[in-house]
C-alpha positions as CSV (number, residue, x, y, z in Angstrom):
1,X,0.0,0.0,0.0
2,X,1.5,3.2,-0.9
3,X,1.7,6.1,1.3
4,X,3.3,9.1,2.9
5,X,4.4,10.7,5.9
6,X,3.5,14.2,6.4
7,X,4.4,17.0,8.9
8,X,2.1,19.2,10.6
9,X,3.0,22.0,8.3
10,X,2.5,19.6,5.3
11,X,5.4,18.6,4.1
12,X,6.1,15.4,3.0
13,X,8.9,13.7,5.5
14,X,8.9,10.3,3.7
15,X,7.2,8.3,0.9
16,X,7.1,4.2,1.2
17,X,4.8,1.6,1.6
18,X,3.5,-0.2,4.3
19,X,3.4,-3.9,4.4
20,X,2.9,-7.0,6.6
21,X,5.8,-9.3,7.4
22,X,5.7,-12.9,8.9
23,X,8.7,-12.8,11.8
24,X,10.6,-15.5,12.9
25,X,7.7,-16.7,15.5
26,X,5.2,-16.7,12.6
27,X,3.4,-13.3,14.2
28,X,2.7,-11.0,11.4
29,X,4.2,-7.1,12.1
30,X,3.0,-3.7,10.4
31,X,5.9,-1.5,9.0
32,X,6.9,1.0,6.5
33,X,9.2,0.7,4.0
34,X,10.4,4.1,2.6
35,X,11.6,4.6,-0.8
36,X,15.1,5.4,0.4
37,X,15.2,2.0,1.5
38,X,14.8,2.2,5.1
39,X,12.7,-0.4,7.2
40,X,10.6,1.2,9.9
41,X,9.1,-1.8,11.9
42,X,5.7,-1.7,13.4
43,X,4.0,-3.5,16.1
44,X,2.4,-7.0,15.8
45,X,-0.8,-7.3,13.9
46,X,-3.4,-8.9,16.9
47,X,-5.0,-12.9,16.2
48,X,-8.5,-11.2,15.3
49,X,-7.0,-8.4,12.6
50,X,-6.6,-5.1,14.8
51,X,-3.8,-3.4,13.7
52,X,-4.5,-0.5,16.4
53,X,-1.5,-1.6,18.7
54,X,0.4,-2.2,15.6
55,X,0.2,1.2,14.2
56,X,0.7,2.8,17.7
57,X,3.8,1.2,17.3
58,X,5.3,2.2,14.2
59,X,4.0,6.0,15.0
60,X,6.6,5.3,18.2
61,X,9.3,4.9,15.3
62,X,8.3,8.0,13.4
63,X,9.2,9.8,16.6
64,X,12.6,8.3,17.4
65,X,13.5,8.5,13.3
66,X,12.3,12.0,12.6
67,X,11.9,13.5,16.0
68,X,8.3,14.8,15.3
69,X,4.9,14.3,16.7
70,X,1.6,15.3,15.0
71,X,2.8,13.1,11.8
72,X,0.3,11.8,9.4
73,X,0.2,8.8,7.2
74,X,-1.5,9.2,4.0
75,X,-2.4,5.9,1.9
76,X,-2.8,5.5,-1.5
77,X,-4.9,2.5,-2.4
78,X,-5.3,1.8,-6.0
């Protein structure tokens, strides 16, 4: 799914997509692949679907990569 991160002021921080990934225990994870090849990684997707925790999580990383809060992720679907 394509998206982007945006500032409060709107500009763009980062352009990626997110995507699910099996880890090692078989537990799928949310994160955000940016097209400048960095791998932001997420929280775990819950049993029924929720990916509430999982996004919490990967917001966390926006903060300790870009130092910002108020960031929004915009998706693309197509």
């Amino acid at each position: 799914m394509r998206c982007a991160i945006v500032s409060r002021a709107g500009q763009v921080i980062a352009n990626g997509h997110l995507v699910l990934h099996k880890d090692e225990n078989g537990e799928w994870r949310l994160d955000l692949e940016t097209d400048g090849g960095r791998l932001l990684q997420g929280g775990l997707v819950d049993a029924n679907g929720d990916l509430s925790m999982a996004s919490q999580m990967l917001f966390r990383q926006f903060f300790a990569v870009w130092g910002m809060s108020d960031l929004t992720l915009t998706v693309v679907v197509r």
